[in-house]
C-alpha positions as CSV (number, residue, x, y, z in Angstrom):
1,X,-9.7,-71.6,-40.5
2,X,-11.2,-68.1,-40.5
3,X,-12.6,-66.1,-43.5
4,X,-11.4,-63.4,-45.4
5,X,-13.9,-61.0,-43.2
6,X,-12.2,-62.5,-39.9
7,X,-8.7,-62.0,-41.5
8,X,-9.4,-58.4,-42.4
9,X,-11.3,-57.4,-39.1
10,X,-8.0,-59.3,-37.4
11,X,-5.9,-57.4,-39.3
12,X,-7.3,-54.1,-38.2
13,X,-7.6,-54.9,-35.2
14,X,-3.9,-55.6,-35.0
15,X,-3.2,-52.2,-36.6
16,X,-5.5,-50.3,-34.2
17,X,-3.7,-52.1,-31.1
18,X,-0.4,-51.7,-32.3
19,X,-1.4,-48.0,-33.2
20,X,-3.1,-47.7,-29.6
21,X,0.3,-49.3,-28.1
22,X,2.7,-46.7,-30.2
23,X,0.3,-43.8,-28.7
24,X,0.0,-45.2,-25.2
25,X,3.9,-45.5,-25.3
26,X,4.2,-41.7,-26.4
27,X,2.1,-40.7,-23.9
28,X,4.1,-42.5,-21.3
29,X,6.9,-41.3,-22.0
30,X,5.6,-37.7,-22.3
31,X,4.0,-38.2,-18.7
32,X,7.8,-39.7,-16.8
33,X,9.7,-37.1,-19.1
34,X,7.1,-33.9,-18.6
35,X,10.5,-31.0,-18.8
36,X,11.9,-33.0,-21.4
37,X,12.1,-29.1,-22.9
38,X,13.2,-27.2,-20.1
39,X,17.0,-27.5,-19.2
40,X,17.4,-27.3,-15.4
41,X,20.9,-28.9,-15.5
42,X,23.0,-27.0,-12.7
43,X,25.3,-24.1,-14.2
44,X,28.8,-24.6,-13.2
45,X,29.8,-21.3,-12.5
46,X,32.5,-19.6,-10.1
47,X,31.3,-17.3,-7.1
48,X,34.0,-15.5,-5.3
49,X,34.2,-12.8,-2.8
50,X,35.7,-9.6,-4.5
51,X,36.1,-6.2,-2.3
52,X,36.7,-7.9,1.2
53,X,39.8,-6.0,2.0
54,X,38.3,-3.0,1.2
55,X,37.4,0.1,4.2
56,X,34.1,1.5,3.6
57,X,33.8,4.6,5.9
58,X,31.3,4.3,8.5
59,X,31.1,0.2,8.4
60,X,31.3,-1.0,11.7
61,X,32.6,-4.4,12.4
62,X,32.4,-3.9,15.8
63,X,36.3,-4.5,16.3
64,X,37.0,-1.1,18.2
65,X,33.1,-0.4,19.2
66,X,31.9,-3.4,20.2
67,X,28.7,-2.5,18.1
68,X,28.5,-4.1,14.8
69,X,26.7,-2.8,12.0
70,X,26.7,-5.0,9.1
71,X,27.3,-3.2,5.4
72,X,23.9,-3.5,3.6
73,X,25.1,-2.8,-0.2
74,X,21.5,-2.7,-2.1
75,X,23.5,-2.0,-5.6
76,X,26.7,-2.0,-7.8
77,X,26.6,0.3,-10.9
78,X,28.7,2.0,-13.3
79,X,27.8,5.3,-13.4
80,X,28.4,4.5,-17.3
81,X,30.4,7.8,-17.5
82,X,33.4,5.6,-19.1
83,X,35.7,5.9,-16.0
84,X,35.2,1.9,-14.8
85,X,34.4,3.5,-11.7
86,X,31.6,1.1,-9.4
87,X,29.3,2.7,-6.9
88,X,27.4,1.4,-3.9
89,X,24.6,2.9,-2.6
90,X,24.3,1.2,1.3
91,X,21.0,0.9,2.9
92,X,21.5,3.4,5.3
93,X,22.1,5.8,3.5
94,X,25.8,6.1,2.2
95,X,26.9,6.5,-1.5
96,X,30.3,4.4,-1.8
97,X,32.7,5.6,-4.9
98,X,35.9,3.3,-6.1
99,X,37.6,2.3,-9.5
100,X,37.0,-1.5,-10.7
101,X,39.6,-2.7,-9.2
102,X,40.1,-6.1,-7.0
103,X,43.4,-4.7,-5.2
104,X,42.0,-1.5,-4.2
105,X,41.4,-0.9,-0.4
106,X,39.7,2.2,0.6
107,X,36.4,3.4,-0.5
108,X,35.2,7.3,-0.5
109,X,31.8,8.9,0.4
110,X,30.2,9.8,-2.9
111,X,27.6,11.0,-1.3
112,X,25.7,11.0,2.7
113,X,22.6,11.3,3.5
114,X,22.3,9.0,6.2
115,X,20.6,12.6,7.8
116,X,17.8,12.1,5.5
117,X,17.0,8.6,5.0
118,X,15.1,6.4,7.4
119,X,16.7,3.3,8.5
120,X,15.8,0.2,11.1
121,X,16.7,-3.5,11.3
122,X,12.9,-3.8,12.8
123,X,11.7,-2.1,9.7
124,X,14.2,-3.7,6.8
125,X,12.1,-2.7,4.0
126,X,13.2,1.0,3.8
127,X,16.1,3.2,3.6
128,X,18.1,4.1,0.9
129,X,16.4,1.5,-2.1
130,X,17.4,3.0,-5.6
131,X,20.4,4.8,-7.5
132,X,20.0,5.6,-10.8
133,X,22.6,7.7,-13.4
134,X,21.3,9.8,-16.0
135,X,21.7,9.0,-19.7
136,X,23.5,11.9,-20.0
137,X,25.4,12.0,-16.8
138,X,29.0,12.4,-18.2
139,X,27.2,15.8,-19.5
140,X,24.9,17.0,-17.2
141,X,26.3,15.3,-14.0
142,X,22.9,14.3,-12.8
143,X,21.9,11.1,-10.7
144,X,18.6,10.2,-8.9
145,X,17.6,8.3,-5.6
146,X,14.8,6.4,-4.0
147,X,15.0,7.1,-0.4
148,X,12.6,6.4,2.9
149,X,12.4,9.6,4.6
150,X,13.6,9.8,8.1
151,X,11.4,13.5,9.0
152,X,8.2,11.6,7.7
153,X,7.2,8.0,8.4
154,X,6.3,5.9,5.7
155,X,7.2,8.4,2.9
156,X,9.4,7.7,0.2
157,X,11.2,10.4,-2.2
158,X,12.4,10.3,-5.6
159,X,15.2,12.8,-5.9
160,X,17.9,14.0,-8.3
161,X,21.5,15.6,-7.1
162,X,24.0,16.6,-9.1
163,X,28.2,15.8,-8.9
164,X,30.8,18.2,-7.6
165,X,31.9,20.1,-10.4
166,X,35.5,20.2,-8.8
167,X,35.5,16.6,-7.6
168,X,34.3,13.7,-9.6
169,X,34.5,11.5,-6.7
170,X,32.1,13.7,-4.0
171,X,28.5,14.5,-4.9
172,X,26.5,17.5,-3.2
173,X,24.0,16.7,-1.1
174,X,22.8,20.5,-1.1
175,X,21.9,20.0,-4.7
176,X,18.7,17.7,-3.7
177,X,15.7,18.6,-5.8
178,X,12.9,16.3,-4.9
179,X,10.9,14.9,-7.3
180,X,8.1,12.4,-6.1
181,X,7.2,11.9,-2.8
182,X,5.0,8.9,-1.7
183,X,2.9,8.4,1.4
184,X,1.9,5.0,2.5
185,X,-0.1,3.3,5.0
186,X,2.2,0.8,6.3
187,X,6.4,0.7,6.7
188,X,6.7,-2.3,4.0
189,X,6.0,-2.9,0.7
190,X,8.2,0.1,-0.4
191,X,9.7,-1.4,-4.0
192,X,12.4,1.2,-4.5
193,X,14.6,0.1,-7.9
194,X,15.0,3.3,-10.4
195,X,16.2,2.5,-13.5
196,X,16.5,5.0,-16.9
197,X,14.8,2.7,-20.0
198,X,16.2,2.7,-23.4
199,X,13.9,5.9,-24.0
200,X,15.4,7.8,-21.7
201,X,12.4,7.9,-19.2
202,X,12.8,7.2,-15.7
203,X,10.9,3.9,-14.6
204,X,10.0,3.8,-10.6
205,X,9.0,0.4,-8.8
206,X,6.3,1.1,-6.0
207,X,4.7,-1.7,-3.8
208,X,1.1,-2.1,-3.0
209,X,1.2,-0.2,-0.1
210,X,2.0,-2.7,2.5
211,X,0.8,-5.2,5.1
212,X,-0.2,-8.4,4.0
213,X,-3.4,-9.2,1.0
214,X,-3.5,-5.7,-0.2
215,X,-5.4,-4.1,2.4
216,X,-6.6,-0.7,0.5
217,X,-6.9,-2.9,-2.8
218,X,-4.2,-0.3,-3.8
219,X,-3.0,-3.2,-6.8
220,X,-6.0,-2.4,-9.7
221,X,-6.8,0.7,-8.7
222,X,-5.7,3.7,-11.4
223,X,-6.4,6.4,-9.2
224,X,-3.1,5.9,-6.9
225,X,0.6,5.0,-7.6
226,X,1.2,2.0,-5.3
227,X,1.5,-1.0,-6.5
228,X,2.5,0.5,-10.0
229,X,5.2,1.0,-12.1
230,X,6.1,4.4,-13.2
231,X,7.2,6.5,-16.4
232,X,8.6,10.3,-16.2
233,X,10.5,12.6,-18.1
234,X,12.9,13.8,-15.6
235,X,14.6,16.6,-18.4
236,X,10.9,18.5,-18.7
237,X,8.5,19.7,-16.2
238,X,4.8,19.9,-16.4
239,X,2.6,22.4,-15.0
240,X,2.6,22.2,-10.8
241,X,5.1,19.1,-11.1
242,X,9.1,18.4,-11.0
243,X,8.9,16.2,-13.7
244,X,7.0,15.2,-16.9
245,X,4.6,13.1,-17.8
246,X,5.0,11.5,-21.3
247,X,2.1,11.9,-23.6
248,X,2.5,8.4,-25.0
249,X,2.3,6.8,-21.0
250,X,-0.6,4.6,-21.3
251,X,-3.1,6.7,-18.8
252,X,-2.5,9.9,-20.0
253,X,-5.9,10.7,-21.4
254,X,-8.1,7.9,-18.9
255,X,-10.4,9.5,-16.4
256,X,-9.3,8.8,-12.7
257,X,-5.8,7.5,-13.2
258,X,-2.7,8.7,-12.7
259,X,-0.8,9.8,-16.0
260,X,2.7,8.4,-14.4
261,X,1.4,4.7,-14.2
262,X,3.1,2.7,-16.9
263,X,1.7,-1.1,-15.9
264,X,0.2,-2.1,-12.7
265,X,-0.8,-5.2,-10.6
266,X,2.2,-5.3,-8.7
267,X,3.0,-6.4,-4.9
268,X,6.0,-5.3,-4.3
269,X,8.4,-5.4,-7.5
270,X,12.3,-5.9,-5.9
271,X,14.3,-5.6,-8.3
272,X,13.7,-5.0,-12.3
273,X,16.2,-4.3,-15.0
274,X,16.1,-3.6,-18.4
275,X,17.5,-6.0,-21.4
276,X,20.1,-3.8,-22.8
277,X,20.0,-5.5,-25.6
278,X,16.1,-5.9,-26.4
279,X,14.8,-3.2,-24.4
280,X,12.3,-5.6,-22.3
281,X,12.0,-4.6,-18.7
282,X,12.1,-7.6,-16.8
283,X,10.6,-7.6,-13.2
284,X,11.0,-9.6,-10.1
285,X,7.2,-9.4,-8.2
286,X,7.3,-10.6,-4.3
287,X,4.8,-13.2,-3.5
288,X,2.6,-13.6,-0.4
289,X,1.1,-16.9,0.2
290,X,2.7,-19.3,-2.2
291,X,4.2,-18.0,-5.4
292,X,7.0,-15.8,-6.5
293,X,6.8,-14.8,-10.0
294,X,9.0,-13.1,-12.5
295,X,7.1,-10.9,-14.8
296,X,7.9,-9.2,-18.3
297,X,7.1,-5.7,-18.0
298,X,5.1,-4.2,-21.1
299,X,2.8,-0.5,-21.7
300,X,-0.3,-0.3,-19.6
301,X,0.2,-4.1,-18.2
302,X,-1.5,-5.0,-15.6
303,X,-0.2,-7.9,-13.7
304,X,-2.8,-9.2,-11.3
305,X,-2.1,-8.4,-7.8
306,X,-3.9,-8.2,-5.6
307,X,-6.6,-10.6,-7.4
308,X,-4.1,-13.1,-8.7
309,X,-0.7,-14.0,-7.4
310,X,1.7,-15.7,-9.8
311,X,-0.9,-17.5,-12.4
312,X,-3.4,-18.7,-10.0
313,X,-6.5,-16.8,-8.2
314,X,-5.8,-14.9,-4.8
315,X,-8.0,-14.2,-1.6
316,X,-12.4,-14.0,-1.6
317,X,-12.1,-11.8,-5.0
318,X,-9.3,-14.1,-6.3
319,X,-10.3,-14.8,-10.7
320,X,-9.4,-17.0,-12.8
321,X,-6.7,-16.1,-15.8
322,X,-8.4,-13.7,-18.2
323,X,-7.1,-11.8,-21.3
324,X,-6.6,-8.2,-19.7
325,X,-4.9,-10.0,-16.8
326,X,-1.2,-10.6,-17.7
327,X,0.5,-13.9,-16.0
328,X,4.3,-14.1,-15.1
329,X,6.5,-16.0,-17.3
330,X,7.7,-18.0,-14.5
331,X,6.9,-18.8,-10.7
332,X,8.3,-20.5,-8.3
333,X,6.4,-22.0,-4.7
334,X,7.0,-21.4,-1.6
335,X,8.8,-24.9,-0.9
336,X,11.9,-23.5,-3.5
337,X,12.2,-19.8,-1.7
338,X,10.1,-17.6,-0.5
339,X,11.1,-14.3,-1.4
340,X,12.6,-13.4,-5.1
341,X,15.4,-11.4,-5.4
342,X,15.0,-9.6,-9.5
343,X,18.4,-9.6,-11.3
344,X,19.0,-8.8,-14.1
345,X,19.9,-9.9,-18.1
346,X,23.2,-10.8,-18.3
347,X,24.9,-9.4,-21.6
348,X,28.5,-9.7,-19.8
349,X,31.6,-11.2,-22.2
350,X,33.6,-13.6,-19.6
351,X,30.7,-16.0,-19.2
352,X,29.8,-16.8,-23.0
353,X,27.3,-19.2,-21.6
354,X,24.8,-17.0,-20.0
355,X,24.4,-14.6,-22.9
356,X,21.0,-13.6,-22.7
357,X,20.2,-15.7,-19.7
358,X,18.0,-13.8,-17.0
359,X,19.8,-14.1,-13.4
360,X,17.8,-14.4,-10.4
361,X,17.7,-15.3,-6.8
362,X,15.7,-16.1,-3.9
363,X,16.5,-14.5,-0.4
364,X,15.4,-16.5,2.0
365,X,16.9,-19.8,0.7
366,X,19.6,-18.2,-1.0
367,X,19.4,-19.8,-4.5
368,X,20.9,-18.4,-7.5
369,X,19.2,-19.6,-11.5
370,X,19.7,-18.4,-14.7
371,X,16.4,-18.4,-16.6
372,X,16.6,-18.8,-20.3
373,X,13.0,-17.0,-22.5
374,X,12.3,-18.0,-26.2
375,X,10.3,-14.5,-26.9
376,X,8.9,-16.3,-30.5
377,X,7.4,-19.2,-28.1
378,X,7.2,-17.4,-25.2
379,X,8.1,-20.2,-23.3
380,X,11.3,-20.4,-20.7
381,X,13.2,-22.9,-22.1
382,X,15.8,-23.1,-19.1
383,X,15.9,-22.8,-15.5
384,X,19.4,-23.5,-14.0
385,X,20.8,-23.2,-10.6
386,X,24.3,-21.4,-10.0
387,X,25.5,-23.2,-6.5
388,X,26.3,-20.6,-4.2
389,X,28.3,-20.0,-1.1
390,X,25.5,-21.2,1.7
391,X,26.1,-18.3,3.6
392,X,25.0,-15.9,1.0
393,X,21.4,-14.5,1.1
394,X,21.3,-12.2,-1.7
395,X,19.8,-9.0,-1.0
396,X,20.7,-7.7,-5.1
397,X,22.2,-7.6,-7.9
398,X,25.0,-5.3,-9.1
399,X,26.6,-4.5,-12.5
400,X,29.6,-3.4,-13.8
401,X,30.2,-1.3,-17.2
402,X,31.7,-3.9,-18.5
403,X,28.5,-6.0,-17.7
404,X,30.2,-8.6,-15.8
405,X,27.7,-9.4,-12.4
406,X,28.0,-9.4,-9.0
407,X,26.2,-10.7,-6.5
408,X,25.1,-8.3,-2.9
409,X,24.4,-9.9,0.6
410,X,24.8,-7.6,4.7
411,X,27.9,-8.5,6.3
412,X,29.0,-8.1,9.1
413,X,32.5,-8.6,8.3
414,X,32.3,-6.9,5.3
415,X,32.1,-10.0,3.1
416,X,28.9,-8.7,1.4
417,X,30.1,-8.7,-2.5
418,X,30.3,-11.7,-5.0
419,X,31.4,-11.9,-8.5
420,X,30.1,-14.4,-11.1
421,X,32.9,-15.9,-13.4
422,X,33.6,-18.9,-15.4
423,X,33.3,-22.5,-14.3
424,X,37.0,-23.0,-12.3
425,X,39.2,-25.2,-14.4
């Protein structure tokens, strides 16, 4: 029979095994169950082709030719004038005008400057990139592109043009004042959205300049605007410029940088869009080797490239994570898609279920996810796919004023725009 010592020390020892057990079982269970937090159920969703009997004018389908020449839409926007009326800015150079409307069939030339803009297959990266309407544009009439010039290779120009002040429907392309123009040492790489920010500045996406690892180390260097994200005033104009320069950008007053740079780091940023609801600038950063990342864009950020890609160390220089470095929220490898597609927030009223939900897309394997961010945890507390059409590799995103999504792939047969809705009944 033992003694009241051996009963004791048993007795503890029973506790501190059961304990252990209850811990080990935890840990277990936390180990097989490690997103237990992060919802990646797939989003039933509906994703139709809208516009497919419409005529664009100058799409070639290669019925009468013989030449096809597929319709490249890089954007849908309101022009958020009020009139419901959706434009399309096509690669090539084309501005497409027509009213919301799923019966219509003909679309008119807002605008051509196919004279102007540079345009290959071979050389997919440029053309026309970015369409973006003034604040003010039911007022003042004004609009601004991001365009690959065709007279000088490897520049791209940030311009403004105004509307017809007879016809609505019919910009005029004599009314070009440029803005920005950027030299770069190789055709890729060229970023290209344009997109006004709750402040009424006009935020420009530039790549890193091109080829592959950052050649020119373009990424962390302040003394040159590739591989940056811009701010201007596009209402003022300073001294031996077309535009402003905000006093409160972050490198106003820093020697050898450029006052225009609002956060930096950046590859080649496809695609960002602001929250219209929060105001956050959310960004869509191209990967190289291994990870794509999805980034949230803040004041004098700088976002790792071409040291870091995603959250890991890049190349010979490649560091670890450190506190002036600023990781994505998310990233994805090279064994889900290769090549994200930025989207946008989706603040739309006939899917209740993606309120607030980021939408996304890859385009080489064609996936579609709503990602869902807790800003007081700053964790992403969702990550669901949208099944998609297989054919569909989404070049962009487009938006209507009523905030309702849609979905932008080439066609050749004019197929080329989809429309997120609610899960079929």
């Amino acid at each position: 029979m033992p003694s009241s010592d051996a009963k004791q020390s048993k007795s503890s020892n029973l506790q501190f095994i059961s304990r252990f057990a209850l811990i080990s079982a935890l840990a277990l269970f936390a180990t097989r169950c490690p997103a237990a937090e992060l919802d990646t159920r797939p989003l039933p969703l509906s994703v139709d082709v809208v516009f497919k009997t419409v005529k664009w004018p100058g799409w070639d389908n290669g019925e009468e030719s013989g030449i096809v020449k597929p319709l490249r839409p890089i954007m849908l926007t309101g022009a958020g004038d009020g009139s419901n009326r959706i434009f399309v800015p096509e690669q090539r150079g084309a501005i497409y005008v027509l009213p919301n409307d799923p019966a219509m069939k003909q679309a008119q030339v807002f605008l051509d400057i196919q004279s102007r803009v540079a345009y290959d297959d071979k050389t997919n990266e440029e053309g026309l990139l970015g369409l973006a309407f003034h604040p003010k544009y039911k007022e003042n009439g004004r609009f601004f592109l991001y365009y690959t010039n065709k007279n000088k290779p490897h520049q791209n120009v940030v311009a403004s043009y105004r509307v017809s002040k007879e016809n609505p429907n019919l910009a005029d392309p004599e009314s070009e004042e440029i803005l920005l123009t950027i030299n770069k040492p190789f055709w890729n790489h060229d970023g290209g959205t344009i997109v006004f920010g709750p402040d009424g500045m006009l935020y420009i996406a530039l790549g890193d300049g091109g080829a592959a690892n950052d050649p020119l180390a373009n990424g962390q260097n302040l003394k040159t605007i590739l591989g940056k994200i811009l701010r201007v005033d596009v209402d003022r104009k300073d001294p031996g410029l077309a535009y402003g320069i905000p006093s409160d950008n972050p490198f106003v007053a820093k020697l050898d940088a450029r006052g225009e740079i609002w956060a930096y780091g950046l590859r080649n940023v496809w695609r960002m869009a602001f929250d219209p609801k929060t105001g956050v600038l959310w960004a869509g950063d191209v990967g190289q080797d291994i990870w794509e990342e999805i980034d949230l864009i803040v004041k004098g950020g700088n976002y790792g490239w071409s040291i870091r890609e995603g959250k890991h160390p890049f190349g010979k220089k490649g560091v670890e994570a450190r506190e002036d470095l600023i990781d994505p929220i998310w990233e994805y490898k090279h064994d889900v898609g290769k090549s994200i597609t930025g989207g946008l927030v989706y603040r739309g009223k006939n899917i209740p279920e993606l309120n607030g939900a980021y939408l996304y897309a890859d385009y080489v394997s064609g996936k579609l996810w709503a990602l869902t961010y807790d800003a007081e945890t700053k964790q992403v507390t969702a990550n669901r796919e949208i099944a998609t059409p297989k054919s569909i590799a989404i070049m962009s995103f487009g938006e209507d004023e009523q905030g309702e999504v849609y979905l932008l792939t080439y066609s050749a047969s004019g197929e080329a725009f989809y429309k997120l809705g609610p899960a079929a009944k």
